[in-house]
C-alpha positions in Angstrom: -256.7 -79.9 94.0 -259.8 -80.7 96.4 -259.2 -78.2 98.8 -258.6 -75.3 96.5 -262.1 -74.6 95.0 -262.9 -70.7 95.2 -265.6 -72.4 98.4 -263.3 -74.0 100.5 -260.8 -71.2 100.3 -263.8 -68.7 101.1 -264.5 -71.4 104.1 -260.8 -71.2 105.9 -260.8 -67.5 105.3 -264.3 -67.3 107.1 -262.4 -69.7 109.9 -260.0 -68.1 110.0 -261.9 -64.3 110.4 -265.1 -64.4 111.6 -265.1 -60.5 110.8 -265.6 -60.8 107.5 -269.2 -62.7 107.8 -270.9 -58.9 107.9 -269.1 -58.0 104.7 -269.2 -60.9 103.1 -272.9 -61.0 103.9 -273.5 -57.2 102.8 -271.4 -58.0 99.6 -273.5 -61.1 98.7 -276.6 -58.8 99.5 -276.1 -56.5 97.3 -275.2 -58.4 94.3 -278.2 -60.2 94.4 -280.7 -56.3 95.3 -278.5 -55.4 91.7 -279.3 -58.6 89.8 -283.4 -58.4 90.8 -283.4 -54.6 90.0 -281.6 -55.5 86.2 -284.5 -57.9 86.1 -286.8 -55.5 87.0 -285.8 -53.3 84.5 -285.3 -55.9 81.6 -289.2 -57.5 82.1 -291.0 -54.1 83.3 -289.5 -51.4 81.7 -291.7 -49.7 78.6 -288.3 -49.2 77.0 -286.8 -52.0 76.4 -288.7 -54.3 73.4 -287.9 -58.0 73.5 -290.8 -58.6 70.6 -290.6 -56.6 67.9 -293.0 -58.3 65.8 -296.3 -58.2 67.7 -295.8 -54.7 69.8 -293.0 -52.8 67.6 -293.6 -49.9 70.2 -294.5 -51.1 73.6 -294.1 -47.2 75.3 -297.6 -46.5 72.9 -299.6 -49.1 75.2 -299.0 -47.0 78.8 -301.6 -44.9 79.5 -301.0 -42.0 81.9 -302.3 -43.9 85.0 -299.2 -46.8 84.5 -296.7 -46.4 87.2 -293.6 -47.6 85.6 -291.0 -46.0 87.4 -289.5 -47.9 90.4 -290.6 -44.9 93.1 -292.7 -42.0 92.7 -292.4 -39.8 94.8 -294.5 -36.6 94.1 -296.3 -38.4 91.5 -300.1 -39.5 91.8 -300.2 -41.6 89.2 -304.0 -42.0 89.2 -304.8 -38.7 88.9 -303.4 -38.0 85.6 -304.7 -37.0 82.5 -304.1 -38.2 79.1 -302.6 -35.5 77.6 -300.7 -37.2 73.6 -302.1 -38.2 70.8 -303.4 -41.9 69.7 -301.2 -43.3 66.9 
């Protein structure tokens, strides 16, 4: 039972084909570029609300100038003008 967890089987299959380091490497890269960007989204975002007591609304708080998209690319962000209503 010692030599069967899912790491020492991932080991002898690495030993066994050096091949797979690249995609095995890739693999592992991306999982962890797609669990950061989640992140990302879940702290940063104006959509998502984790406290709904104290800012009920937190999209009302951006002003025009707040880049909150993850690229711009024709977008100057800073040379916007407010153009909604205050609530």
């Amino acid at each position: 039972m010692a030599g069967n967890s899912l790491g020492a089987r991932l080991y002898r299959q690495i030993k066994r084909h050096p091949a797979l380091i690249p995609m095995i490497s890739f693999i592992g890269l991306g999982m962890g570029s797609a669990a950061l960007y989640l992140l990302r989204l879940a702290l940063r975002s104006p959509d998502v609300c984790w406290d709904r007591k104290n800012n009920p609304e937190p999209w009302n708080r951006l002003s025009p100038t707040d880049q909150y998209k993850f690229l711009a690319v024709s977008t100057d962000y800073k040379k916007l003008k407010k153009d909604r209503p205050d609530f």
